[in-house]
TIVO-2410 file (N, C-alpha, C; in nm, 3 decimals):
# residues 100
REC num residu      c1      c2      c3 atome chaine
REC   1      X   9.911   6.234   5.446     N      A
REC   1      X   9.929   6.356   5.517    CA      A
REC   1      X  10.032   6.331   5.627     C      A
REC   2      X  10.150   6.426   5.652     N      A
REC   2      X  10.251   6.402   5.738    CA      A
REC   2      X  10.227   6.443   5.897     C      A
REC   3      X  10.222   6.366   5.973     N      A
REC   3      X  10.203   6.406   6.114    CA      A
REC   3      X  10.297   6.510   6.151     C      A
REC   4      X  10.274   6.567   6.260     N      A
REC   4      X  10.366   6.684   6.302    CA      A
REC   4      X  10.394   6.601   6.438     C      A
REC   5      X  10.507   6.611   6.464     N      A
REC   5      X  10.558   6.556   6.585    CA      A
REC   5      X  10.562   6.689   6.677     C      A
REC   6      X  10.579   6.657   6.812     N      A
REC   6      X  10.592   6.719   6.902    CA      A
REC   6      X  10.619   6.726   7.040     C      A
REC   7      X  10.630   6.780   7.126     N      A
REC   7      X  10.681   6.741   7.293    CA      A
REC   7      X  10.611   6.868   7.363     C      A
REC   8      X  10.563   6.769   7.420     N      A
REC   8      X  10.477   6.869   7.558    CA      A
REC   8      X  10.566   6.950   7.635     C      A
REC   9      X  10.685   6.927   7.703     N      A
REC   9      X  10.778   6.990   7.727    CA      A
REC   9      X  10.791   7.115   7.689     C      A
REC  10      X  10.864   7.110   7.538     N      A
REC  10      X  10.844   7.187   7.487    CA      A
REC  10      X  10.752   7.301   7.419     C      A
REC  11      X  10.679   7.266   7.418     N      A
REC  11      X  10.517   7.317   7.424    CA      A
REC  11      X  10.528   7.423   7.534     C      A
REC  12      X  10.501   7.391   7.659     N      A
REC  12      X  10.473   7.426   7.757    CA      A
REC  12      X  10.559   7.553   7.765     C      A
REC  13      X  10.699   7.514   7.745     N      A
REC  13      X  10.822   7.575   7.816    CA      A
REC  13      X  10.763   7.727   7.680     C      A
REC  14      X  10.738   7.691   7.564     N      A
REC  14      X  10.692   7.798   7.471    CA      A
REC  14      X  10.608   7.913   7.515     C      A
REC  15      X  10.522   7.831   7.537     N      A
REC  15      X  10.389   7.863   7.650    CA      A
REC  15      X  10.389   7.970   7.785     C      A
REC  16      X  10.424   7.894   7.830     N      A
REC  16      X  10.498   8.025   7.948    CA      A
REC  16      X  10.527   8.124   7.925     C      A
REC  17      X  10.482   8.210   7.994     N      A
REC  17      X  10.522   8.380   7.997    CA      A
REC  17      X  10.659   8.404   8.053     C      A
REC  18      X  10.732   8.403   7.985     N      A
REC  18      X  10.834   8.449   8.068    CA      A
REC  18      X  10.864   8.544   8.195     C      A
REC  19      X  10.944   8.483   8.316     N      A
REC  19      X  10.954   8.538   8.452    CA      A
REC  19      X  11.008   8.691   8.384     C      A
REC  20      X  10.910   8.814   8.494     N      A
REC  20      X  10.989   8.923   8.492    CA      A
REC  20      X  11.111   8.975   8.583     C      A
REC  21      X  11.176   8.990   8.521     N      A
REC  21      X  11.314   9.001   8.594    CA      A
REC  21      X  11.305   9.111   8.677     C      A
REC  22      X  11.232   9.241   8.689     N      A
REC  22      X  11.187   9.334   8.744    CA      A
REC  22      X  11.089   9.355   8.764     C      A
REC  23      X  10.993   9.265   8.878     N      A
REC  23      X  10.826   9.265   8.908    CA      A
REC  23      X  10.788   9.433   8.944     C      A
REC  24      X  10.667   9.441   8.906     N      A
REC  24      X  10.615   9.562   8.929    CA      A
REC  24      X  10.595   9.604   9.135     C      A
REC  25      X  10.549   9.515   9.150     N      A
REC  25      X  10.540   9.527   9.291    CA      A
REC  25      X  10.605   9.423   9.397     C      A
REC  26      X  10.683   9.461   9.467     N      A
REC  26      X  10.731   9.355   9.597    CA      A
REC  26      X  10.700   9.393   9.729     C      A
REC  27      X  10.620   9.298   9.781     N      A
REC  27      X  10.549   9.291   9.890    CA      A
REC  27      X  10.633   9.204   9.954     C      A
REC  28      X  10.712   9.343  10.065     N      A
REC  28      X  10.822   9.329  10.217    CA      A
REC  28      X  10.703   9.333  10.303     C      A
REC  29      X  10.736   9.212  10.426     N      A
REC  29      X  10.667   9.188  10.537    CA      A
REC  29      X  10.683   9.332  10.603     C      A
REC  30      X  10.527   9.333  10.739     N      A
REC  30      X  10.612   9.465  10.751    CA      A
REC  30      X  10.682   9.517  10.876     C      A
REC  31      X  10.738   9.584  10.909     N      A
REC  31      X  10.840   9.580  11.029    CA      A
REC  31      X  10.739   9.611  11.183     C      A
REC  32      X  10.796   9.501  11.250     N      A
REC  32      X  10.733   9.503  11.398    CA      A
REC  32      X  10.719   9.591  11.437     C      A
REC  33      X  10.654   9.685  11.483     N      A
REC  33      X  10.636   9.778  11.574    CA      A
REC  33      X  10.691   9.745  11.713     C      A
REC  34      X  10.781   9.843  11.778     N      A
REC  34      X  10.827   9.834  11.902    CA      A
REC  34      X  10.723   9.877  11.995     C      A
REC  35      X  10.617   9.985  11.991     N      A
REC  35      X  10.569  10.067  12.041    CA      A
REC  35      X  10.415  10.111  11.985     C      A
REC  36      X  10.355  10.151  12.082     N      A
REC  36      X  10.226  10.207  12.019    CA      A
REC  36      X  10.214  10.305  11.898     C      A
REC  37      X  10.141  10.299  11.811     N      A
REC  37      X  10.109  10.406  11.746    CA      A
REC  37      X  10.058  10.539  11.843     C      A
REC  38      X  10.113  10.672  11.777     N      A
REC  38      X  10.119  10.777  11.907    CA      A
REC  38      X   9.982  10.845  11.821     C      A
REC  39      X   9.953  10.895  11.878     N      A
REC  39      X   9.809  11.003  11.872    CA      A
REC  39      X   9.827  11.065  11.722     C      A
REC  40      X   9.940  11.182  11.738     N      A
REC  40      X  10.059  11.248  11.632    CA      A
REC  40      X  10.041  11.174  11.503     C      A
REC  41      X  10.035  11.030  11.485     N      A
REC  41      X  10.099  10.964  11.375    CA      A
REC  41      X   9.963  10.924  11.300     C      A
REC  42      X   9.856  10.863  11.420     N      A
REC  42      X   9.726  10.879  11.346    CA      A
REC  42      X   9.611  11.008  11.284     C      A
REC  43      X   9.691  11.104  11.363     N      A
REC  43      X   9.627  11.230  11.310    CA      A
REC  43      X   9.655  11.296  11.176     C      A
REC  44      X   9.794  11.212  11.201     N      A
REC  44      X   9.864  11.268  11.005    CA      A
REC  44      X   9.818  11.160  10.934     C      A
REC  45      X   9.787  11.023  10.961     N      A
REC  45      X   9.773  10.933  10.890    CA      A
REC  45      X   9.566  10.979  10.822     C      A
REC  46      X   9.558  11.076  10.940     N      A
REC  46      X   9.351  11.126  10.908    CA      A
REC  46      X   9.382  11.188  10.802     C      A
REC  47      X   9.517  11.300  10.829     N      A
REC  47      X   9.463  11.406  10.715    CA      A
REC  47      X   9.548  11.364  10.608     C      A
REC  48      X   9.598  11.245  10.584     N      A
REC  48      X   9.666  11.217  10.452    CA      A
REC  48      X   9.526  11.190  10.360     C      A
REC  49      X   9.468  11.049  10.464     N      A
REC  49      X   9.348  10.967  10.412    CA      A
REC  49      X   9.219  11.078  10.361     C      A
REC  50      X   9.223  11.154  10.405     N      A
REC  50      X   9.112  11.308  10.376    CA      A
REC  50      X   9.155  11.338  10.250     C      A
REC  51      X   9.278  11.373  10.187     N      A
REC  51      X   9.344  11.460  10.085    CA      A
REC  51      X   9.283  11.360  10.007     C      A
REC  52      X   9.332  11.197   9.995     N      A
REC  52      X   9.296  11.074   9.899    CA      A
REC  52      X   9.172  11.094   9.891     C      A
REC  53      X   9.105  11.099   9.955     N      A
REC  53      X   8.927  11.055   9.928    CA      A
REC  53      X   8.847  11.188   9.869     C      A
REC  54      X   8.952  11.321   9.905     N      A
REC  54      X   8.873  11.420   9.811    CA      A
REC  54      X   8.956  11.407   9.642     C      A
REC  55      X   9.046  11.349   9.616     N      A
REC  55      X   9.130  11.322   9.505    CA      A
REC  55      X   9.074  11.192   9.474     C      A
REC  56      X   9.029  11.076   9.523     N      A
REC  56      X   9.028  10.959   9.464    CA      A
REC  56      X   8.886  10.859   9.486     C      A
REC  57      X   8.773  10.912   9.544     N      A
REC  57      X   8.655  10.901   9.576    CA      A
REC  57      X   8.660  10.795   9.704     C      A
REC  58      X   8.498  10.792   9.703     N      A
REC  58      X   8.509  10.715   9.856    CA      A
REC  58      X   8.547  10.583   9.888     C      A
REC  59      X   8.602  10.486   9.773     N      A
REC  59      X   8.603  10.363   9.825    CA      A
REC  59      X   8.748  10.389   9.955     C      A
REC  60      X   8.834  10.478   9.973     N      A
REC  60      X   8.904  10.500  10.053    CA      A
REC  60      X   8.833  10.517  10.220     C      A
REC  61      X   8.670  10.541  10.212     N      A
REC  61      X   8.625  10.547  10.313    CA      A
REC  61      X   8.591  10.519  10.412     C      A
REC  62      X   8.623  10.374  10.422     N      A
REC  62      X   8.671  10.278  10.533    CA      A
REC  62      X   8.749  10.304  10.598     C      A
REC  63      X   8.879  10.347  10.581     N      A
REC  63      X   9.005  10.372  10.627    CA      A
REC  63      X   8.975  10.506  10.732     C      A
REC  64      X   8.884  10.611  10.679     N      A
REC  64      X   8.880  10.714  10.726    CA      A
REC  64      X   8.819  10.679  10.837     C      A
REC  65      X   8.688  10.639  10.884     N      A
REC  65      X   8.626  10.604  10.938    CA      A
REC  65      X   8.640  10.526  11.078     C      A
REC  66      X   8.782  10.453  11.017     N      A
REC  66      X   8.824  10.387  11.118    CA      A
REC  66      X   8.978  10.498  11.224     C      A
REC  67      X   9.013  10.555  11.139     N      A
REC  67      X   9.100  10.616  11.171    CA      A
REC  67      X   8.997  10.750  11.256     C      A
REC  68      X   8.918  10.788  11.224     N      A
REC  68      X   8.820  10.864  11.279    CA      A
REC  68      X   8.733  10.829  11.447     C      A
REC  69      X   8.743  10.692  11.425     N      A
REC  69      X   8.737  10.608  11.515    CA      A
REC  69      X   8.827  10.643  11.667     C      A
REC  70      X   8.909  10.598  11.605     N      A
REC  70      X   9.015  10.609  11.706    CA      A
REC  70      X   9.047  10.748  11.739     C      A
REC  71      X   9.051  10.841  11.660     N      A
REC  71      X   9.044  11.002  11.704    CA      A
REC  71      X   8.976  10.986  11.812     C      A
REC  72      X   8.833  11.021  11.797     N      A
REC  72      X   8.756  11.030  11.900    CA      A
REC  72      X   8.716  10.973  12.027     C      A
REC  73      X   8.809  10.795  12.009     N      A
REC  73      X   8.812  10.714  12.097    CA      A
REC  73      X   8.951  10.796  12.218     C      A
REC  74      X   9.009  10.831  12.139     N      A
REC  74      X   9.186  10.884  12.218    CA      A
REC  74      X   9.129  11.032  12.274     C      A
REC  75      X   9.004  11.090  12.227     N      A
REC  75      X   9.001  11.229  12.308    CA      A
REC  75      X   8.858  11.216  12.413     C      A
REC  76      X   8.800  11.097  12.397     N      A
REC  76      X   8.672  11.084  12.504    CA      A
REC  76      X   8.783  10.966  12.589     C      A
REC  77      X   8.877  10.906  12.625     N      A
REC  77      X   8.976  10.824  12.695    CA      A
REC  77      X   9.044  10.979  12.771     C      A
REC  78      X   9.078  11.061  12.699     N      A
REC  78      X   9.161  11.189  12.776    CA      A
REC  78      X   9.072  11.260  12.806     C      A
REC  79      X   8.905  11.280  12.781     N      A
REC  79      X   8.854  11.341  12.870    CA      A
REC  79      X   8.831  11.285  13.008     C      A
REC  80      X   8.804  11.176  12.971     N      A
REC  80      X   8.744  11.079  13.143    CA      A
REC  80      X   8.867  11.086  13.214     C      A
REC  81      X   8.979  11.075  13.146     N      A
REC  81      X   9.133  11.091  13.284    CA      A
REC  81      X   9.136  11.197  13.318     C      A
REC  82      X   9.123  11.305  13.245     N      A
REC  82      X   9.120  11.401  13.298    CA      A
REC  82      X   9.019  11.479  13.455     C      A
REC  83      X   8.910  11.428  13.397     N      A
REC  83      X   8.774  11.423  13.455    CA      A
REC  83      X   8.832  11.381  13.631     C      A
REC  84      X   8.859  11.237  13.581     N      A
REC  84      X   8.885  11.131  13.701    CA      A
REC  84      X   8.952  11.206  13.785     C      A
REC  85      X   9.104  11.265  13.720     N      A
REC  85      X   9.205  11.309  13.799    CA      A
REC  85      X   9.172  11.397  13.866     C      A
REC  86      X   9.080  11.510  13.865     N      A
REC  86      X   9.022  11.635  13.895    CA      A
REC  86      X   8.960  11.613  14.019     C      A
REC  87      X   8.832  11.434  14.001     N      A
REC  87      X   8.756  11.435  14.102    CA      A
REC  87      X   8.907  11.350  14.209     C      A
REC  88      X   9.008  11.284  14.176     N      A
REC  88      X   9.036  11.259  14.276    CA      A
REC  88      X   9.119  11.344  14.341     C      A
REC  89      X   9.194  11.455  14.283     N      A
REC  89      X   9.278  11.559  14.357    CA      A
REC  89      X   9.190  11.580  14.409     C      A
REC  90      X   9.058  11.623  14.417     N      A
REC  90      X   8.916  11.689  14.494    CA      A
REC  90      X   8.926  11.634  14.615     C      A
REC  91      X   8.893  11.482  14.594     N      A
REC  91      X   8.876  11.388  14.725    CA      A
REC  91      X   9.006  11.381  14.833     C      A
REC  92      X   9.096  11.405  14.741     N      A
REC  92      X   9.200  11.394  14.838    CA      A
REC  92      X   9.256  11.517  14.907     C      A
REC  93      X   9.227  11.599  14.872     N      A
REC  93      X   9.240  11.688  14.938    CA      A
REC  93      X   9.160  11.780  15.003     C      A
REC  94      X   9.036  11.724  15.023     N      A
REC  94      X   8.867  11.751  15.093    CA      A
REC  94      X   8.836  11.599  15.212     C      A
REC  95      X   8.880  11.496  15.163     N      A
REC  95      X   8.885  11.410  15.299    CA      A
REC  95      X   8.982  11.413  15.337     C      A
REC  96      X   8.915  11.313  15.478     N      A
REC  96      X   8.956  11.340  15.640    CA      A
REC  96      X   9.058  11.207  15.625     C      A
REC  97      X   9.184  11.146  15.566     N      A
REC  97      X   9.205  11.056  15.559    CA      A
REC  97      X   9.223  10.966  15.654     C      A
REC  98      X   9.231  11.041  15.829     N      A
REC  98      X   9.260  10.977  15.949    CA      A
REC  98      X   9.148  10.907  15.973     C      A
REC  99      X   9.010  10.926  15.918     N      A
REC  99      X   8.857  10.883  15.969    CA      A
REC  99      X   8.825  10.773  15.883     C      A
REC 100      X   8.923  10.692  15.749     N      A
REC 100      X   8.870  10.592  15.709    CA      A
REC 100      X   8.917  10.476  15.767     C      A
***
């Protein structure tokens, strides 16, 4: 019976899937932010994430949640400044500032 010769090399190189010359996805680092995210940008970023999760079920529901998060964190932060500012125009212009 005749042996079959062969090379691993070659083998291998058979073997291999060939590289796609046009990958489906390329994952770009992503660009620094100069600046805060503004109020504006997470409020569109709520009601994008809303449209997905009634179109694509809840595993999207993390995202919301967190973004929901921060809603309510950015309008109980602007109530207390507001609040604050109120009691201190109050004080300052109801004390005696010469008597402290």
């Amino acid at each position: 019976m005749p042996t079959l010769k062969w090379d691993i090399d070659k083998c291998l190189e058979q073997c291999s899937p060939a590289p796609l010359s046009n990958p489906p996805f390329i994952f770009k680092e992503r660009p620094k932010r100069l600046q805060r995210v503004t109020f504006v940008e997470i409020r569109k970023a709520y009601n994008q994430i809303a449209k997905i999760i009634a179109l694509h079920g809840e595993q999207y529901l993390p995202l919301f949640e967190r973004l929901h998060t921060e809603i309510t964190e950015y309008r109980e932060r602007k109530e207390l400044l507001n609040i604050a500012t109120k009691i201190g125009g109050i004080n300052l212009s109801t004390d005696d500032i010469s008597n402290n």
